[in-house]
Structure formats: structure tokens, C-alpha cells
VEXBAVEX-725723 format. One record per residue (C-alpha): residue number from 1; x, y, z. Coordinates in pm, whole numbers. Layout:
% VEXBAVEX-725723
r nr:NUM	east:X	north:Y	up:Z $
...
//
This chain:
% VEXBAVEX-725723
r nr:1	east:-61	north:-1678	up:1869 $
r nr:2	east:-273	north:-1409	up:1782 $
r nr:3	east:-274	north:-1087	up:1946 $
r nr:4	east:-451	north:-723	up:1864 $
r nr:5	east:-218	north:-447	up:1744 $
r nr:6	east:-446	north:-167	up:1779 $
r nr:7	east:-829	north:-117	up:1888 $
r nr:8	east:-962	north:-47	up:1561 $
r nr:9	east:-721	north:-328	up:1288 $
r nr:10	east:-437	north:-510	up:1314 $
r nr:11	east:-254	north:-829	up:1457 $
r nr:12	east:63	north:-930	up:1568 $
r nr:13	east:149	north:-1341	up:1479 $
r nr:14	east:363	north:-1534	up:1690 $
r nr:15	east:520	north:-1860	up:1648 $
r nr:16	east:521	north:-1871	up:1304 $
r nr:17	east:832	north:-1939	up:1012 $
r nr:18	east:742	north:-1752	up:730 $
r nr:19	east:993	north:-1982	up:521 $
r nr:20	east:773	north:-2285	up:603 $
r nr:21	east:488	north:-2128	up:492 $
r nr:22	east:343	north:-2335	up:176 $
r nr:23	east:-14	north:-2298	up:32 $
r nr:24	east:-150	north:-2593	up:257 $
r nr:25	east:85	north:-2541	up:532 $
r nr:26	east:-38	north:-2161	up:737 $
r nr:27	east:-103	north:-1965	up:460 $
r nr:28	east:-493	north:-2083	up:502 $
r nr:29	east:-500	north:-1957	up:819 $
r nr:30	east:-257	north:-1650	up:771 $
r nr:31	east:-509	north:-1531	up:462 $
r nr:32	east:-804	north:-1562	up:647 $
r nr:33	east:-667	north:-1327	up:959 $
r nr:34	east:-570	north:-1114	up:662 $
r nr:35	east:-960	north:-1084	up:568 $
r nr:36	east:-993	north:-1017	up:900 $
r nr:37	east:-737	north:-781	up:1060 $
r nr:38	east:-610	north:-636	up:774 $
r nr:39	east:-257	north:-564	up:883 $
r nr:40	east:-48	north:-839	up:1018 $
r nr:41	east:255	north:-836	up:1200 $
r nr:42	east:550	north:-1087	up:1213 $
r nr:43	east:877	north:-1068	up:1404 $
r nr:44	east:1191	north:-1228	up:1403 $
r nr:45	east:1183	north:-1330	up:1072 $
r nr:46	east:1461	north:-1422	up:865 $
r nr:47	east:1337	north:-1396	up:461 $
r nr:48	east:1542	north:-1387	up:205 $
r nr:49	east:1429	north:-1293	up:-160 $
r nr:50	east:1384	north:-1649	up:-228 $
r nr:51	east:1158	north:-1704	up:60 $
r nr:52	east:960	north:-1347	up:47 $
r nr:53	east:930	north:-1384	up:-287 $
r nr:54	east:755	north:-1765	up:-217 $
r nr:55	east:520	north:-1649	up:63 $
r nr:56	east:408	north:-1349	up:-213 $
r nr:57	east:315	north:-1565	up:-449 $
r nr:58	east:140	north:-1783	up:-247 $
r nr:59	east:-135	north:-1386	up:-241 $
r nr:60	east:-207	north:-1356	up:-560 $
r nr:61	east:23	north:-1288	up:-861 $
r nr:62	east:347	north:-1075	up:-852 $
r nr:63	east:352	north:-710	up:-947 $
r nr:64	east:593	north:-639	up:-1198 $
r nr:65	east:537	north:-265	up:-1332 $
r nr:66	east:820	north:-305	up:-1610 $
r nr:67	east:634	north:-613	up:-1752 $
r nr:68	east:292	north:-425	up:-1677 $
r nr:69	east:453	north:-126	up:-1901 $
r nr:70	east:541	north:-373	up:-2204 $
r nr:71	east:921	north:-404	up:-2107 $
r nr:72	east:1114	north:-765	up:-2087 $
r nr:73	east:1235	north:-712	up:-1697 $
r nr:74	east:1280	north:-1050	up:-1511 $
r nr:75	east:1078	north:-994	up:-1147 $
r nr:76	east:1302	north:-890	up:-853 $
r nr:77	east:1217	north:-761	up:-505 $
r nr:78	east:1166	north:-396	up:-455 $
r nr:79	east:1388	north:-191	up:-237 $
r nr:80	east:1303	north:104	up:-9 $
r nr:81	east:1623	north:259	up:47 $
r nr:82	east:1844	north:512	up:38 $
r nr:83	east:2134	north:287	up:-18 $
r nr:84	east:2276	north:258	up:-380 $
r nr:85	east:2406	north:-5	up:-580 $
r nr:86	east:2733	north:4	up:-496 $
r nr:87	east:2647	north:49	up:-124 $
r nr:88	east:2674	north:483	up:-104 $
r nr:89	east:2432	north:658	up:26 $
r nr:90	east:2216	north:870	up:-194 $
r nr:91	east:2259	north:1262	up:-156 $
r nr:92	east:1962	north:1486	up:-32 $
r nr:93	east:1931	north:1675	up:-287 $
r nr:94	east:1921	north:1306	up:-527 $
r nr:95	east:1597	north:1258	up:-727 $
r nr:96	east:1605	north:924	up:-638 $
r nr:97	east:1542	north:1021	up:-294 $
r nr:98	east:1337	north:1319	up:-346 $
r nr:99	east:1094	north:1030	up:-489 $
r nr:100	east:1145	north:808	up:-195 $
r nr:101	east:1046	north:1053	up:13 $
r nr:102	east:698	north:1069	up:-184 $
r nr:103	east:646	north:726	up:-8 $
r nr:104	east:543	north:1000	up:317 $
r nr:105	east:235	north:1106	up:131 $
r nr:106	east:-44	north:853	up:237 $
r nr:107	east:-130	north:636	up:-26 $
r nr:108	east:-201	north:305	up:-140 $
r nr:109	east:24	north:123	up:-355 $
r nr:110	east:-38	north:59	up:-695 $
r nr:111	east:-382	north:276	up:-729 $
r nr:112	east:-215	north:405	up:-1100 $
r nr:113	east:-177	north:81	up:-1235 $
r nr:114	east:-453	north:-116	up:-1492 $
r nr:115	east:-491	north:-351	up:-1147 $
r nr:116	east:-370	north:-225	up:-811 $
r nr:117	east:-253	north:-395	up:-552 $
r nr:118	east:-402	north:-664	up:-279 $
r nr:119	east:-153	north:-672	up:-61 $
r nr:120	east:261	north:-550	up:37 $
r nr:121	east:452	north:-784	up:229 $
r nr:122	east:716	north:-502	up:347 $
r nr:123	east:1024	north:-684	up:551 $
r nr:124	east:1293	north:-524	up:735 $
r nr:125	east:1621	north:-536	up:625 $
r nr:126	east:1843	north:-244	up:742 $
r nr:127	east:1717	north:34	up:1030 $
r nr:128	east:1847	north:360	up:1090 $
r nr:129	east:1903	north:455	up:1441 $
r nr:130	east:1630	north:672	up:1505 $
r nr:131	east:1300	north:776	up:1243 $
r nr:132	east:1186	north:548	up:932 $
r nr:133	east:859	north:471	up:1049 $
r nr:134	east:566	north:355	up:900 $
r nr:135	east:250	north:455	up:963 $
r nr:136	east:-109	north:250	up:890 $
r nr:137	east:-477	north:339	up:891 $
r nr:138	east:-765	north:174	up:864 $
r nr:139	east:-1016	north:262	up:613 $
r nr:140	east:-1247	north:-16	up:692 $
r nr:141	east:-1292	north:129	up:1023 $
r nr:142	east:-1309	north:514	up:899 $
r nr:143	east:-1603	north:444	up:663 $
r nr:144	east:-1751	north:212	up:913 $
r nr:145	east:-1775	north:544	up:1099 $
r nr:146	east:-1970	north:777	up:820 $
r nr:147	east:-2296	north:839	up:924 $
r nr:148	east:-2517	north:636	up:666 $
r nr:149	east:-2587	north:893	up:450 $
r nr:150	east:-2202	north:950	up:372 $
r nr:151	east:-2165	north:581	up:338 $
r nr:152	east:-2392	north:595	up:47 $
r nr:153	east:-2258	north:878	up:-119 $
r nr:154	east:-1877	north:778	up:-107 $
r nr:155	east:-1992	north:420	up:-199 $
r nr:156	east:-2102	north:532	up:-553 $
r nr:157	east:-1838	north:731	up:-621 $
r nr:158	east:-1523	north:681	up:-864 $
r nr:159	east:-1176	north:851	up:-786 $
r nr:160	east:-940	north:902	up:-1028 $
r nr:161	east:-570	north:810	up:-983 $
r nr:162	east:-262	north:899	up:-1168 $
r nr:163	east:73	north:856	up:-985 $
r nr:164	east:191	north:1213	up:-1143 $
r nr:165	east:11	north:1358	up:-893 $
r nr:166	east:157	north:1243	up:-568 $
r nr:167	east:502	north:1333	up:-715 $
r nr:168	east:428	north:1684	up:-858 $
r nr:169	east:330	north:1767	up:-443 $
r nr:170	east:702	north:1653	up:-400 $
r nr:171	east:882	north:1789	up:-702 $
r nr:172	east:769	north:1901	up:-1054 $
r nr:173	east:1076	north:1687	up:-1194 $
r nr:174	east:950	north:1404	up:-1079 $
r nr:175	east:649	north:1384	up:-1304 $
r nr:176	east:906	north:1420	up:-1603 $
r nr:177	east:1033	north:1040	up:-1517 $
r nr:178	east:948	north:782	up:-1774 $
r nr:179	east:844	north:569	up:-1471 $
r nr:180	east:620	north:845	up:-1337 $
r nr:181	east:460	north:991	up:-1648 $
r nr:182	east:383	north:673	up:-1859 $
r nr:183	east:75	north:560	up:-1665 $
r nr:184	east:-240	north:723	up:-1723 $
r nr:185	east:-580	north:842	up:-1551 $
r nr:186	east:-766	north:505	up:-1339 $
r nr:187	east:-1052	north:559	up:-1207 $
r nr:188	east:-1178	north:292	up:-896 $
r nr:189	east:-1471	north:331	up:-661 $
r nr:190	east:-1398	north:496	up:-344 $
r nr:191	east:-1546	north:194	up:-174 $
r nr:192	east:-1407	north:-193	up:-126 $
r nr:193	east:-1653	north:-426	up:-31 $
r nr:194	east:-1420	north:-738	up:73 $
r nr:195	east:-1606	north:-1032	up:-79 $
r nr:196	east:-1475	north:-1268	up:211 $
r nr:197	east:-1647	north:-1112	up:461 $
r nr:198	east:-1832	north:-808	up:342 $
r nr:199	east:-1697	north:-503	up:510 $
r nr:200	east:-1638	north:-194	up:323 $
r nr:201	east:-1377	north:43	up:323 $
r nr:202	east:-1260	north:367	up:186 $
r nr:203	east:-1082	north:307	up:-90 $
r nr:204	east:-843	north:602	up:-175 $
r nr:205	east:-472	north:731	up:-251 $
r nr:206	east:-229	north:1034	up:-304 $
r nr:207	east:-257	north:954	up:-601 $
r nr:208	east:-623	north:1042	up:-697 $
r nr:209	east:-661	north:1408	up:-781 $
r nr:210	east:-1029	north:1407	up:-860 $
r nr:211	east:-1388	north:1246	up:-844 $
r nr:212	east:-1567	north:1176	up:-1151 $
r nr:213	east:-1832	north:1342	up:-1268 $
r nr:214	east:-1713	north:1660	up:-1033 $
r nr:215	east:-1536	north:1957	up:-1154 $
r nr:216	east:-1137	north:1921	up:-1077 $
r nr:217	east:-1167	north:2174	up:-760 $
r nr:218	east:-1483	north:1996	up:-607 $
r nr:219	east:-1336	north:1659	up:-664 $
r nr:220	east:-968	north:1713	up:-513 $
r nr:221	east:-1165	north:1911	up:-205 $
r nr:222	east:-1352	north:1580	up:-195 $
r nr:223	east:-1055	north:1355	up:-188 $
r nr:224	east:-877	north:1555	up:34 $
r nr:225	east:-1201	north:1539	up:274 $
r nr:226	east:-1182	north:1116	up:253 $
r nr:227	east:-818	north:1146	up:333 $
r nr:228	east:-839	north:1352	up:644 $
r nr:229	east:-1087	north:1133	up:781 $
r nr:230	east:-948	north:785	up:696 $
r nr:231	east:-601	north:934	up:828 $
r nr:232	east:-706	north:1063	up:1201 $
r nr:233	east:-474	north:955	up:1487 $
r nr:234	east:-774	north:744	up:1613 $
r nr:235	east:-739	north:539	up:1278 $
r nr:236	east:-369	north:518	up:1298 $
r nr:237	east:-99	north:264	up:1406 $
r nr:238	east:293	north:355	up:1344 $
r nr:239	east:514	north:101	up:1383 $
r nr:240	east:928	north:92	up:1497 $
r nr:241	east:1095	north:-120	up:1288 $
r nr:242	east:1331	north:-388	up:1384 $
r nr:243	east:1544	north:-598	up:1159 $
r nr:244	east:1363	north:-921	up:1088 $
r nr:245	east:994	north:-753	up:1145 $
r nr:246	east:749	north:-851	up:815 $
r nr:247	east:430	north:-616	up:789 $
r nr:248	east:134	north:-747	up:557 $
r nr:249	east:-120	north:-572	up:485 $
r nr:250	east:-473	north:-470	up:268 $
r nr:251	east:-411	north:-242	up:40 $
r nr:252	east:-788	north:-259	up:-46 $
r nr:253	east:-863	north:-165	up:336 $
r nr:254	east:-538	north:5	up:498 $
r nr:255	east:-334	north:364	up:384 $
r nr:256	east:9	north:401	up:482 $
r nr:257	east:308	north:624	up:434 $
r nr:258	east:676	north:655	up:573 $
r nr:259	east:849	north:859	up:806 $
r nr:260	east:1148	north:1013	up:738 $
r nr:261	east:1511	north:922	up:902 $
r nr:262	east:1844	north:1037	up:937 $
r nr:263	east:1963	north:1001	up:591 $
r nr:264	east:2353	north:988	up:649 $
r nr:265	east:2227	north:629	up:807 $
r nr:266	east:2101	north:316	up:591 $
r nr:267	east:1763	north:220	up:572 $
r nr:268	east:1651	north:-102	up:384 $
r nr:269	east:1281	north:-243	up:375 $
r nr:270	east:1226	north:-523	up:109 $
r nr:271	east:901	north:-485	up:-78 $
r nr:272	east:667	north:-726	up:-259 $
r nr:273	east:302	north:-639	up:-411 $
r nr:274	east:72	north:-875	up:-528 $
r nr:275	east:-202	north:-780	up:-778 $
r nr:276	east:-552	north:-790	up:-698 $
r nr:277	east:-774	north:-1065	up:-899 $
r nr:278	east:-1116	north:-1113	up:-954 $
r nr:279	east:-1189	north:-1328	up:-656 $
r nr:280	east:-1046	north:-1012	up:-416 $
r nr:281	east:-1360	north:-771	up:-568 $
r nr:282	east:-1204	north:-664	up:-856 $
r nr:283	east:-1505	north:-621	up:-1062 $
r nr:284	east:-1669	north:-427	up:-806 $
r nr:285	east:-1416	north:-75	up:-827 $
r nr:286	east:-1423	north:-127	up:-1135 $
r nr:287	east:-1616	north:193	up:-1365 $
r nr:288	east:-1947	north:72	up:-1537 $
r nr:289	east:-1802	north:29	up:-1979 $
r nr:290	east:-2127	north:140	up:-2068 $
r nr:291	east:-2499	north:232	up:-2052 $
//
């Protein structure tokens, strides 16, 4: 069963496994109310990495930023947490958490990397009593909104992304981290045409800084301009979390960012990206190579 999540994107599905999903078996039916809602919701669920890490694949291929940055690192699922390896909690004043809590600037995941992301299958694991949110908007929806005129100027423009900036509005030491600092400058259009269906949406991140072809102050007045739209309460869904719920969504068509929590208490979400491919628009964000 299919039912609406908010007015303007979003689904909640009913009824369904996701450990019997195969690539025959729901996924052709869970993809396409992807295309079309953007955001879906699951609850109940019971994944383990074995299983999330299945139903991932079956989007597109798996996001490994240590292979990505030339380094021999097996894939394993990501971790949002505050909990440490030997099961401590991380301090407040812990870089590690000082980064986490860069997560609460909207973005969209991956915007840094030589191919972003199409998509975060996000599963709840452990839930603090109170706080941890996370929020959603939709950017299909926000440029659907700009009068025509704004459509066509945003549409031709590229935004440039580099993941140093989200962290130095945090903390200056986090842009001295080898996994911070080593990616550089991408540029992508600021609009996503979905090739399924055609819609277009903003396409933008905490993590671009400028527009090219502007001077630095004009271009990070722009982007700041895109994000306050896209990111109006009108535009925006936050959801609870419950152990068991799985969120997927867009990253090509949806911003998000956390909440903060008590941090004496746990919280776990599990976290899987897929990369974008050709056959998701990847060719159209990209810059023009030449004349």
C-alpha cells in the first residue's frame, strides 16, 4: 500500500519485506515510486548489512569513497552515530562528532565526489529518547515553484561543490582531515532533469560555495538564495525515527539534514549511497569539456 507522506513528495510503503526484495521481485515497482515520490518510507523493517547492502545494490552501484580516493578498503555500511567502536559514547567536544554534527547543514550527499549520489537508503538502528531527526525537502517541488524566468536562469547554471566548505561552517579543523581536504572543486548544474519522467529540480548542497562564472561573493549569495527557498517549511517533511524505519530517497531531487539529540544517549542510523550512472541524467549536470 501506498500512501502520501506530505502534500508536496513523499510516500509511506506498506506490506512490503525489504529482505525479499530481488531485482524482479518489488524493486520494479519500488524504483518506479522512487521516480515518482522521491522519498519513500518503510517501517518495521528488520535489515541487516547483508540485506541493506542487497536492496542497495539492486540502485545502482555502491559508493565506496576510500576506493573512489585510490585506497584498497573492502565496502562496509556507513554508520551515523555517536557510538564508538568499542561501544562508548563519543565526547562533545570529539572531532568525530563535531563532524557528525555537520550532517545538520542541509545538503546532499556526495555533491564533492567525481559522481554523486542517486540515492541513501538510511535505516534505523538505535534511537535516542528524544531529538535525532531528520528533516527532507523537496527540490522538485521548490523549482517547480520559480516563476519561469528563474527556472531558466537556475537551469543554466553550474554550482561548485567542495565538501571543505560545509565543515569549515562547523569547525576550521575539520577541513584539515585527510578525508575532508583530499577532494577537490565539482562543479554540477543547479538543475536535475529526471530522465524517467522529466521533472526538474534544484539541484544544490552545503557543500557548494559558489556559481561559476560569478565572483565568489555573488555566487555564495546565490547559493544561499537556492537554499532558502528549496528549504521553506512548506517544502519540508521531518521525520521521528523508530527502530526498524528505512528512508529512501533522491538525492538528485530531495535535501536533508539531521537534528541533533541528547548525546549522553545512542543513536545509530545505517547508511548506504549508491552512485548515480548515466541512465539517472548524469551527462546532463555535467559542465560542457569544451567549446
Amino acid at each position: 500500500m501506498v500512501e502520501p507522506l506530505h502534500d508536496r513528495f513523499g510516500a509511506t510503503i506498506s506490506g512490503i519485506d525489504l529482505r525479499t526484495v530481488t531485482e524482479g521481485h518489488l524493486y520494479p515497482e519500488i524504483r518506479a515510486a522512487f521516480e515518482e515520490h522521491s522519498l519513500l518510507l518503510f517501517r518495521d523493517q528488520q535489515l541487516d548489512n547483508a540485506s541493506h547492502t542487497h536492496l542497495a545494490s539492486l540502485f545502482g552501484p555502491l559508493e565506496n569513497r576510500e576506493q573512489i580516493a585510490g585506497n584498497d578498503e573492502p565496502f562496509s555500511v556507513s554508520t551515523v552515530s555517536n557510538v564508538t567502536d568499542d561501544g562508548s559514547l563519543l565526547t562533545t567536544d570529539a572531532l568525530t562528532l563535531i563532524d557528525l554534527t555537520a550532517n545538520m547543514l542541509w545538503h546532499t550527499d556526495s555533491t564533492f565526489l567525481p559522481v554523486p549520489a542517486l540515492v541513501n537508503l538510511l535505516a534505523a538502528a538505535v534511537v535516542p529518547s528524544s531529538g535525532g531527526q531528520t528533516e527532507f525537502c523537496t527540490t522538485r517541488a521548490a523549482f517547480g515553484d520559480l516563476a519561469p524566468g528563474r527556472q531558466a536562469e537556475v537551469r543554466r547554471l553550474f554550482a561548485v561543490h567542495q565538501l571543505t566548505h560545509s565543515r569549515e561552517q562547523i569547525d576550521s579543523r575539520l577541513t584539515e582531515l585527510d578525508y575532508v581536504s583530499r577532494w577537490p572543486d565539482r562543479a554540477w548544474r543547479t538543475v536535475w532533469r529526471n530522465p524517467t519522467n522529466g521533472r526538474e529540480a534544484i539541484y544544490i548542497a552545503s557543500h557548494a560555495y559558489t556559481i561559476e562564472g560569478m565572483d565568489r561573493a555573488a555566487g555564495e549569495q546565490f547559493v544561499g538564495e537556492l537554499l532558502e527557498h528549496c528549504t521553506q517549511p512548506a517544502y519540508r517533511y521531518s521525520h521521528e525515527w523508530t527502530v526498524g524505519d528505512v528512508i529512501i530517497w533522491d538525492e538528485r531531487a530531495v535535501l536533508h539534514r539531521g537534528r541533533p539529540w541528547p548525546y549522553d544517549e545512542p543513536r545509530t542510523l545505517n547508511s548506504i549511497c549508491c552512485s548515480v550512472t548515466e541512465l539517472d541524467g548524469l551527462a546532463s549536470v555535467r559542465p560542457p569539456t569544451g567549446p
